[in-house]
Residue, then its C-alpha position, 0 to 999 in steps of 0.5 A: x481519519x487520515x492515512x499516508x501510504x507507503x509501498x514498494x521502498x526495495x530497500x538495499x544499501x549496496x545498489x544492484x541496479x534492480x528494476x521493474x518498469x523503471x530502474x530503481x532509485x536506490x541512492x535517492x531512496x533515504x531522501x524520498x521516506x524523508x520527504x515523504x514523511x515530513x509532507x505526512x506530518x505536514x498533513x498531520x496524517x493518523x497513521x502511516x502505513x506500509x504496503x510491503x515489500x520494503x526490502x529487494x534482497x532478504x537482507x536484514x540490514x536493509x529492513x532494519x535500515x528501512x524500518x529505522x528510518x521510518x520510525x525515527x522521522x514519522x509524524x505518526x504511529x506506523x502499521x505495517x503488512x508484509x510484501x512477497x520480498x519481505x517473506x524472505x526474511x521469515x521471522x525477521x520481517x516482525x522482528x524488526x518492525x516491532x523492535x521499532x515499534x511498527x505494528x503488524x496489521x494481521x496482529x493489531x487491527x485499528x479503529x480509529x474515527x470510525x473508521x476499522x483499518x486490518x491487513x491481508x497477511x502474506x504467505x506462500x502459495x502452493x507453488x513459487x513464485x504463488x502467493x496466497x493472502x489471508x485476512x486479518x479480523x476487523x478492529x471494529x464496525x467502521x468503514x473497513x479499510x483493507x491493507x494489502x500488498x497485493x491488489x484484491x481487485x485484478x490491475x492486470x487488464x490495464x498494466x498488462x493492456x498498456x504493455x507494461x510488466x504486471x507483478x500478477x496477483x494472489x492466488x486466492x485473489x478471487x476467492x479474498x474479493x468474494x470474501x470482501x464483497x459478501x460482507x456487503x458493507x463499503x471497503x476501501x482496500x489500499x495496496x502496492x505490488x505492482x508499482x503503479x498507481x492506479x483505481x478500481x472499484x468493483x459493487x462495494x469494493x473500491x480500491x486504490x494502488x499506489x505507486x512504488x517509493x522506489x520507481x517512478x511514479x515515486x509516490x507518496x500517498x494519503x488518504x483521507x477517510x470520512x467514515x460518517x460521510x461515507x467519502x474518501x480521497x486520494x492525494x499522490x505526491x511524487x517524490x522523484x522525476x517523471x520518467x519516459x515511462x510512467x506508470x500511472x492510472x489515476x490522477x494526483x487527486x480523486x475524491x469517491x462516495x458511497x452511496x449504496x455504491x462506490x460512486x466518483x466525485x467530480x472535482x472541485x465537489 
């Protein structure tokens, strides 16, 4: 199964110049979905994804611009999870991607080539700017995939430790990588948030963050999963320039096996 991944597009059709480590590319973001996509279908991927936060402002004429423009050009049927900037937008955020035919993970998990992709619905946390993620149930007894805008496993110690800003985590962080942990089967969580790209593993948990769409690194990912060998692989592709400041942790490709851990494979295996 082949997933392409997509994060952090902070869609707004009037460019405010808004930034987090980078300057957002607001007027190239059209071009970058649309590259992005056709690399998916070139790839014939399963399945798109989008990690949350595809709009800056809660304007729902920029969700509907993103949502439109994704579902028109993908190659293959689109899932979603919701970003802390899209929970402004309340009910509108489902609204939409339904209207264009996006599922939401939480409501409609996926099994496909064994292989049992769910999301992590945002909400709320007790105090803003707090948010508090809650797992939706598995589609099946596959390899578990997770979706979630917010990384399970903590990028702080890196971002944060190379002097970049760090977007900071759930609230129930802990409490969600327990949760996963227990179930002691392999899981392989994919989430956006902090725009950079990055890797952790942690006993069965191995996670990958991509990059945002709308700032460097620019990334468009996919993720190849071979459920009956136990093996992922991460390819990014950046979609824009690299900048002076490049938030990236992990290399364009990496390849990792479970094999009663989550181990990395050397390249050219």
């Amino acid at each position: 199964m082949q997933i392409g991944l997509l994060s952090d597009l902070h869609c707004e059709l009037e460019p405010a110049h808004s930034r987090w480590i980078n300057e957002f590319a607001s007027d190239a973001l059209d071009t970058m979905i649309d590259d992005a996509l056709a690399w998916f279908g070139e790839a014939a991927v399963d399945l798109v994804v989008i990690l949350g936060d595809v709009v800056q402002f809660p304007h729902v004429e920029d969700l509907e611009h993103a949502f439109a423009r994704v579902a028109a050009a993908s190659p293959a049927p689109v899932v979603a999870v919701n970003g802390n900037h899209d929970l402004r937008l309340g009910d509108a955020f489902a609204a939409r991607a339904r209207a264009h035919g996006i599922a939401l993970l939480t409501e409609q998990p996926v099994e496909l080539a064994g292989v049992s992709l769910r999301g992590i619905e945002l909400g709320p946390g007790p105090r803003a700017p707090q948010y508090v993620g809650r797992p939706g149930a598995r589609a099946g007894e596959g390899l578990d995939v997770v979706a979630s805008h917010f990384p399970i496993l903590s990028e702080a110690l890196g971002v944060a430790g190379a002097g970049l800003p760090y977007a900071g985590d759930l609230v129930n962080r802990a409490e969600l990588e327990a949760l996963l942990r227990s179930e002691e089967r392999p899981t392989l969580v994919v989430s956006g948030h902090i725009h950079a790209r990055s890797t952790a593993q942690a006993a069965t948990l191995l996670q990958f963050s991509v990059g945002a769409v709308i700032e460097p690194p620019f990334d468009a990912t996919i993720v190849d999963i071979d459920a009956t060998a136990a093996r992922v692989r991460r390819r990014a592709r950046r979609l824009g320039a690299i900048a002076p400041i490049d938030p990236v942790f992990a290399p364009d490709a990496e390849t990792w096996q479970w094999d009663g851990r989550w181990r990395a494979v050397a390249t050219g295996r």
